[in-house]
N, C-alpha and C positions, 0 to 999 in steps of 0.2 A: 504494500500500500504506500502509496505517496501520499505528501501533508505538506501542505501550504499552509503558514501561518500568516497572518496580518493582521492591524489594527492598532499598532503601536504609537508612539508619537511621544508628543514633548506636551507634557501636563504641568497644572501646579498643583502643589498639595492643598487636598480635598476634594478634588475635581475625580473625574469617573473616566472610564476607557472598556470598551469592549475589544478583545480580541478574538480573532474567529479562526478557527483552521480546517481549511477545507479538504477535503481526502480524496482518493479519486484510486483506483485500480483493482481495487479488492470490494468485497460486501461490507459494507462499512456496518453496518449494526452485528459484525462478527467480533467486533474490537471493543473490548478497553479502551480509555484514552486519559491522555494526562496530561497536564500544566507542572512544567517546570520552568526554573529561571537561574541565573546566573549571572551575579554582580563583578565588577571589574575586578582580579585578585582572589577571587571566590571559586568556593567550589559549585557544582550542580546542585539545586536543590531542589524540593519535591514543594510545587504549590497545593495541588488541588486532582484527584482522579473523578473518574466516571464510572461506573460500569456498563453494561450491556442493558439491564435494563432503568438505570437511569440512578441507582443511588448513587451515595457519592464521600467523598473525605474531605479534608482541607487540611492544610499545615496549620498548626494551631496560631502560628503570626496572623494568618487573613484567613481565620473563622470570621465570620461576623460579618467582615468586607469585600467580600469575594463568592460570587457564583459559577458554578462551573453545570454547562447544560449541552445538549447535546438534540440535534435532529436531523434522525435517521433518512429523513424525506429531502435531506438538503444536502447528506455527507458532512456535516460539520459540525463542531464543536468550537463551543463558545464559553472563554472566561470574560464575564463582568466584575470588573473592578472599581470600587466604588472607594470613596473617603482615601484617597491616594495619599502616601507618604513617601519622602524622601527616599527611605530607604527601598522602597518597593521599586526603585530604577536598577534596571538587569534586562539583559535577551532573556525573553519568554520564549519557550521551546514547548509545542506539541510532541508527543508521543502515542503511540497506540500498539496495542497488544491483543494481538488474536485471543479468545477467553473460550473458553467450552463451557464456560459456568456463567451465565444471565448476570448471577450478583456479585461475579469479583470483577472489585475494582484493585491496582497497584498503587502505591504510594513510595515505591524505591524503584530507579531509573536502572538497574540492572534487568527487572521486568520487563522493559519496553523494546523491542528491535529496533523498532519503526520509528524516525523524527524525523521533524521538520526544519526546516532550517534559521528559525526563530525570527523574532521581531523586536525592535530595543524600543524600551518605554523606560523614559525619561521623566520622574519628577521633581520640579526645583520648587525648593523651601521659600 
């Protein structure tokens, strides 16, 4: 499967941003999918999973702030990002994971084969 991510940009904090990532070569309601990101100096880290049939996780930083959804009628997956903060600036990187199981979703990036080539969201203080 291929993933397209976009939706990123240059925000201030408080302000909101949707990112979306689009799939395309495989059955896309066959995958898992994930929000990851990566600040300058930083390692990978895990935002936000889906599963198959639509529960979901979050990294406990953007519980609260952060939705992650998904539709299957579109191939894509969507993080909203709401009440933005400085440090939430990093490449946000889609991922996605073949699943045999409806309700797992991953939340560690060794899970994932499949990314995308990410999007930089920038928020200045």
């Amino acid at each position: 499967v291929q993933l397209q991510a976009s939706g990123g940009g240059l925000v201030q904090a408080g302000d909101s941003l949707r990112l979306s990532c689009a799939a395309s070569g495989r059955t896309f309601s066959d995958y898992a999918l994930g929000w990851f990101r990566q600040a300058p100096g930083m390692e990978r880290e895990f935002v936000s999973g889906i599963s198959r049939s639509g529960s979901s996780t979050y990294a406990d930083s953007v519980k609260g702030r952060f939705t992650i959804s998904r539709d299957n009628a579109k191939d894509t997956v969507y993080l909203q990002m709401n009440s933005l903060k400085s440090e939430n600036t990093a490449v946000y990187y889609c991922a996605a994971a073949r699943s045999s199981y409806s309700g797992r979703y991953y939340n560690t990036s060794v899970r994932y084969p499949y990314w995308g080539q990410g999007t930089q969201v920038t928020v200045s203080s």
